[in-house]
C-alpha positions as semicolon CSV with decimal commas, in nm:
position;residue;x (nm);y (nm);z (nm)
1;X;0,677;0,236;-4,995
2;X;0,553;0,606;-4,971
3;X;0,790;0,897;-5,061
4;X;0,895;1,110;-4,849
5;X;0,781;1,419;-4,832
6;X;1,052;1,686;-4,956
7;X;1,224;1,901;-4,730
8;X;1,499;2,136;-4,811
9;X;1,745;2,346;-4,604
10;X;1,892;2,703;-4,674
11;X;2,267;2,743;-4,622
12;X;2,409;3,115;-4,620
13;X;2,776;3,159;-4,646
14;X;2,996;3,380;-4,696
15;X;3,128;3,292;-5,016
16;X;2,821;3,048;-5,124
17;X;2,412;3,010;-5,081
18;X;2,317;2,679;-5,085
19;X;2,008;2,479;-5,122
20;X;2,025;2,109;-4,955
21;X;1,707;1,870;-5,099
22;X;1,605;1,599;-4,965
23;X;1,297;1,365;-4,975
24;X;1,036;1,385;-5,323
25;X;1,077;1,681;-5,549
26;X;0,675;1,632;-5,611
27;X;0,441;1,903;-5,795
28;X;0,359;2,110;-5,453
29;X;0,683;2,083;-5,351
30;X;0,857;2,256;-5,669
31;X;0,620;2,528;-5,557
32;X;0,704;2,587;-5,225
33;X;1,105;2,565;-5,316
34;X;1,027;2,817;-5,613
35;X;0,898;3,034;-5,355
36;X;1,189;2,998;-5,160
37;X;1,416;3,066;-5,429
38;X;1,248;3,356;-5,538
39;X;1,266;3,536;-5,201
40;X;1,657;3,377;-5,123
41;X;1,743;3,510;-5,475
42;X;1,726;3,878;-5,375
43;X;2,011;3,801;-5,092
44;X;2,279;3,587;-5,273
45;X;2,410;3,895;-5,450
46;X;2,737;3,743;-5,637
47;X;2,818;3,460;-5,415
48;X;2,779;3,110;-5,577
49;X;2,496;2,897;-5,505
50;X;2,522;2,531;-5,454
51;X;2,205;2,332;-5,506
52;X;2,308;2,005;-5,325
53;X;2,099;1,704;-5,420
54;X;2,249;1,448;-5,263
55;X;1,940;1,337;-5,116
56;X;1,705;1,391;-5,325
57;X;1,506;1,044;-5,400
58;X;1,298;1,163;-5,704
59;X;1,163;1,424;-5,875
60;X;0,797;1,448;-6,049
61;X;0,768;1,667;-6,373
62;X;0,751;2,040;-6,259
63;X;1,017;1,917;-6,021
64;X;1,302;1,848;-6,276
């Protein structure tokens, strides 16, 4: 069975940011979400964030 390939959605509220995973956390894909943390991380000011990992089906080593 192949993994599938990760995709993540950004959720901006007023009281909470929130990341939503899905898919394979693999090696390429911890850098594209670090990316998107770095840039999301200038907005969230000091509302909570949320990393939701609900459906997250695994995770290679830079991943964790």
């Amino acid at each position: 069975m192949k993994s599938q390939k990760l995709q993540y959605y950004m959720h901006d509220g007023p009281s909470a940011f929130r990341f939503e995973l899905a898919g394979n956390l693999n090696n390429e894909a911890e850098r594209d979400l670090d990316q998107a943390w770095r840039t999301a991380s200038s907005m969230i000011g000091d509302r909570a964030l949320v990393v939701d990992m609900t459906f997250l089906t695994g995770a290679e080593r830079d991943g964790r």
